[in-house]
N, C-alpha and C positions, 0 to 999 in steps of 0.2 A: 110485915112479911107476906107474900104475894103465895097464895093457896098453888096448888097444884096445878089447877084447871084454871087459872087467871095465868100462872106463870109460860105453862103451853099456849095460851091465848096471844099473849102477846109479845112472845118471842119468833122473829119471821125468818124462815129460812132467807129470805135476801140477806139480812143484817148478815145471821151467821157467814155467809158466803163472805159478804164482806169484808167483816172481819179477819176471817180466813187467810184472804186474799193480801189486805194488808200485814199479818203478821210473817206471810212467806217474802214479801217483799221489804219488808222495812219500811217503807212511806205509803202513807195515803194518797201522796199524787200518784206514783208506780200503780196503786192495784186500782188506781183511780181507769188511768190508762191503760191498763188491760184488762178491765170491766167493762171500756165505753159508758163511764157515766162521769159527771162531774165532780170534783175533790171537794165541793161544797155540800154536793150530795149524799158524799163518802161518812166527810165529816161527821154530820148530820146524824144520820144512820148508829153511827159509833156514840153519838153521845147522848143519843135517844137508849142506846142500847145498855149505857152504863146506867142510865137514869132507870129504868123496868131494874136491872140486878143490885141498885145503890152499892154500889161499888166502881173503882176505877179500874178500867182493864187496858190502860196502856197510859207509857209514860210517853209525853210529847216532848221534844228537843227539834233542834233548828234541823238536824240532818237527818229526821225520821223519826219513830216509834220505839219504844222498848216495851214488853209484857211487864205487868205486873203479876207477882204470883195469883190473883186473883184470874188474870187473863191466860196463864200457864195454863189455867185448869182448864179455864174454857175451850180454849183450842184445843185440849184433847180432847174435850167432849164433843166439839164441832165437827174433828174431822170424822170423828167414828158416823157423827151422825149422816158426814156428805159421804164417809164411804159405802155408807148404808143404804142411804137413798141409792146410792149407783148402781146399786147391788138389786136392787129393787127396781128400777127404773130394767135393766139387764134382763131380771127375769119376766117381767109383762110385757118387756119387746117381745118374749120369744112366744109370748102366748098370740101376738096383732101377727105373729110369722106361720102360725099355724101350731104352734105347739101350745096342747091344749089340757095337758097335766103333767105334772113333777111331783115325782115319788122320792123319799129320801132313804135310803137303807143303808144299814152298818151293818156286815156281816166279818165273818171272822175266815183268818188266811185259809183253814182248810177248803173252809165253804167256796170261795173265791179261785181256790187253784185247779179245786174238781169238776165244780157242779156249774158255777155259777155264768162261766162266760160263755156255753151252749143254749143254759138257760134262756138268760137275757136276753142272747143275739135271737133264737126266736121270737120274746117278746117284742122288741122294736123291730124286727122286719114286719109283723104283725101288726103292731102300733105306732109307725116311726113318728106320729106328732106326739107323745110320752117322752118325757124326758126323765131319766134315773139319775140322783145321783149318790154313786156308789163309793164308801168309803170302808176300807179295811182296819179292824180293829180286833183286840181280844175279849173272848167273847164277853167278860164281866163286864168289859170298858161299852159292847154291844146293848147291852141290857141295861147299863146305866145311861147308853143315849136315848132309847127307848122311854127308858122312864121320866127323863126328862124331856122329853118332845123334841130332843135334836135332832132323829130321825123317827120316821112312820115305820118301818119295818126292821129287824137285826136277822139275823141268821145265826146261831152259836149251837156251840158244845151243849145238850142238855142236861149234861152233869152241873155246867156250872150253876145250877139254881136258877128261877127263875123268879122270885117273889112275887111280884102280886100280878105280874103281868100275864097275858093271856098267851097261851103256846098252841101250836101245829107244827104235825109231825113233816120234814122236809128231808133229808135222805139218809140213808146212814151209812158209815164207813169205816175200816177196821185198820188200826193200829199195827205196822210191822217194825222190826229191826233192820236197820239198814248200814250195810258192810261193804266192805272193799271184797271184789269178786274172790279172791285167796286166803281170805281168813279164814281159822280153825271151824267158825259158825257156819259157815257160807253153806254147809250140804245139809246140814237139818231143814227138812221139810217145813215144819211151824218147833217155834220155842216160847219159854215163859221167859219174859222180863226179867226173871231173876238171871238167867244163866250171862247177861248182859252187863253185870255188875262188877265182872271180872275186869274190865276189861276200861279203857277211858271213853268218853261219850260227850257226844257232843249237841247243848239244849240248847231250845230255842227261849224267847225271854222268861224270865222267873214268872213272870204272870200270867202264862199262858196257861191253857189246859193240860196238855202234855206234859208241859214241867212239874205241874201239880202233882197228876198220875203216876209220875215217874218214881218222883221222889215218894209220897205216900208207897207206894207198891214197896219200894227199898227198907222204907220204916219198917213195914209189917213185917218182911223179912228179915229184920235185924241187920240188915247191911246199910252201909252207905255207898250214894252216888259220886264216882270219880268224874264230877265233871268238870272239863278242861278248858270248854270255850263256851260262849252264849254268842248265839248267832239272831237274828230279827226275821229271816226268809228259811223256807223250805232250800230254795236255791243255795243258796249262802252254805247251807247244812249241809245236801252233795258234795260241794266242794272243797268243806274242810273235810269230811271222811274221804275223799279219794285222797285226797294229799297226807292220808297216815295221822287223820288229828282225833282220831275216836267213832264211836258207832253213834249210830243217832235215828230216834224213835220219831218216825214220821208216816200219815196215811196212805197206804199203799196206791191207792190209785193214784194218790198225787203223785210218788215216786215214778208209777208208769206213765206217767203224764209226761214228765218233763227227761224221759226217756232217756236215761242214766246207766240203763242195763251195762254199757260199753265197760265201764271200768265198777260198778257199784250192783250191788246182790242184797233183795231183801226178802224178808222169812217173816212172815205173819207170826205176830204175837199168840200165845193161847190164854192167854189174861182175862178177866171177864169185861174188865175196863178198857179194854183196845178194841171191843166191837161196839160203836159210836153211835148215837142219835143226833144230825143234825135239828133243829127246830128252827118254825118262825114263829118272831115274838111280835106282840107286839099288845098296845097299854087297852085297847080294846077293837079288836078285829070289824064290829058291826058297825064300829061310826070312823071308820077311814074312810079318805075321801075317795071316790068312785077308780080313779084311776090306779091306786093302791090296794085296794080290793080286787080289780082284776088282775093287778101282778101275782096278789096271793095265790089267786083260782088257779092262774098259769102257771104257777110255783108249783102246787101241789099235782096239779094234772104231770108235768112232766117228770116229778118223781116217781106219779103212777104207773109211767108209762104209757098217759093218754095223751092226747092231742088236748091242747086247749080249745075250751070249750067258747073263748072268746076270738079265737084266729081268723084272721081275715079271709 
C-alpha cells in the first residue's frame, strides 16, 4: 500500500491528463492524436499508471477502451483535479496581469442591496488591481463560509450569532412593512409587527433573518404567521405585494433603493428587532491577508462616514 507522500510522488499530472483524454475519447490512438504524442507513449503512461494504483483502470477491446469501476472513480477525481488546476492556473494569470490580491466575501442580501455596491465600487476605483469575489448568502450560511475558510470576510445580520468568530460593527438598518399604496396600513406613520398578522404576508426564505424575527415576534404574541408565498429576493417580494399576494417585512432603505414608491408604501416597524446591526466577520481580523484587511479599513471608514484612509 503506497503512503500518502509516495502516492502524491508518483502520480504525474501528464498520466492523469492522459487518461482523461483517453476515457473522453474511447481509444488511445484518438487521445493519442489529439495529445500530439505517440499511442505507444499513451500506452505506456496508462500502464505505468495502473502499475503505481495495482489496480486496472480500463478494459482493452479491438474498438477502444471501456472504465473499469476502478477507473470510474479515478476520472472523477482526475477531472476535479484538471478543473482545479485551471482554476488555479486562471487565478495567478490575473496576478502576471497586474492583479495583485483577491479577497473572498460572503455577505448576506440586505447587506448586498444597501450598502455594499457604493461601497465596493469605491474600493476598486481606489484599488482596481484588488479583485473581490462577492457572493450572497444567508447570514448563518455567511458565518459558516467564514468559519470554514471559504471566504475571508461575511457581512450578516448580528442577531444571527456569531460563535467563535471575530466581529465589527459595519452598518445598521431598520426593518419596515411593506404594502400596496391603498391598504387600510398604508397611513400609520410607524406600526408594530403585530398589527401585520391580520393580514397574508409575504417571506423570504425560512432561513433567513427576517423569517426568523417574524415568526419568533408572532410566537410571543400568540399569534400565527399567514404566510402565503416564500420568495429568495427583495425584488421578487415587491412584486408579489403589488400584485395583491400579501405584505412583506423588508429593510427600508432597500425598499427605497429599488424605488417601488409607484405602486408599494412602507411604515417603519417600532419592534426592537427591526433596528438592525450589520457586522463583519471574520475567523481572525489580525492575520488576513493585506489586501482583505484594507477592504476592512475601507468597510468601516465608509460606514463612518470617513473617507478611506487607503484611497488613492
Amino acid at each position: 500500500m503506497l503512503s500518502e507522500r509516495n502516492f502524491a510522488r508518483q502520480i504525474d499530472l501528464t498520466s492523469l491528463q492522459l487518461f482523461v483524454a483517453v476515457c473522453e475519447l474511447g481509444s488511445i490512438g484518438r487521445a493519442a492524436e489529439r495529445e500530439f504524442i505517440a499511442a505507444s507513449a499513451v500506452s505506456k503512461r496508462l500502464s505505468d499508471l495502473e502499475a503505481t494504483l495495482g489496480t486496472q483502470l480500463l478494459y482493452r477491446h479491438a474498438r477502444g477502451v471501456r472504465l473499469t469501476p476502478a477507473g470510474e472513480s479515478l476520472l472523477h477525481h482526475a477531472r476535479s483535479m484538471m478543473f482545479s488546476l485551471e482554476k488555479m492556473q486562471a487565478e495567478l494569470s490575473e496576478y502576471a496581469d497586474g492583479v495583485r490580491g483577491h479577497v473572498r466575501m460572503h455577505a448576506s442580501i440586505s447587506a448586498i442591496v444597501q450598502f455594499l455596491p457604493e461601497d465596493l465600487g469605491a474600493f476598486t476605483h481606489a484599488h482596481p488591481q484588488v479583485k473581490i469575489d462577492l457572493e450572497e448568502h444567508l447570514s448563518a450560511e455567511v458565518l459558516r463560509a467564514v468559519q470554514e475558510g471559504a471566504a475571508d470576510i461575511g457581512i450578516c445580520n448580528g442577531a444571527a450569532g456569531t460563535g467563535e468568530l471575530q466581529t465589527l460593527p459595519y452598518r445598521q438598518d431598520h426593518l419596515a412593512l411593506v404594502m400596496p399604496l391603498h391598504h387600510p396600513l398604508a397611513n400609520a406613520p410607524e406600526l408594530p409587527f403585530e398589527a401585520a398578522l391580520d393580514f397574508d404576508l409575504v417571506g423570504l426564505h425560512t432561513n433567513s433573518s427576517i423569517h426568523q424575527a417574524i415568526h419568533q415576534a408572532a410566537t410571543q404574541a400568540g399569534r400565527s404567521v399567514r404566510l402565503r408565498i416564500h420568495v429568495t429576493g427583495l425584488d421578487a417580494m415587491c412584486r408579489m405585494i403589488a400584485n395583491g399576494l400579501g405584505l412583506g417585512v423588508m429593510p427600508l432603505r432597500a425598499f427605497e433603493l429599488m424605488r417601488a414608491t409607484d405602486t408599494l408604501h412602507a411604515v417603519p416597524l417600532t419592534d426592537a428587532w427591526a433596528a438592525r446591526q450589520l457586522m463583519l466577520a471574520a475567523r481572525d481580523f489580525s492575520t488576513l491577508p493585506v489586501t482583505a484587511r484594507l477592504l476592512v479599513d475601507h468597510l468601516q471608514a465608509r460606514a463612518n462616514g470617513m473617507p478611506s484612509a487607503h484611497a488613492a
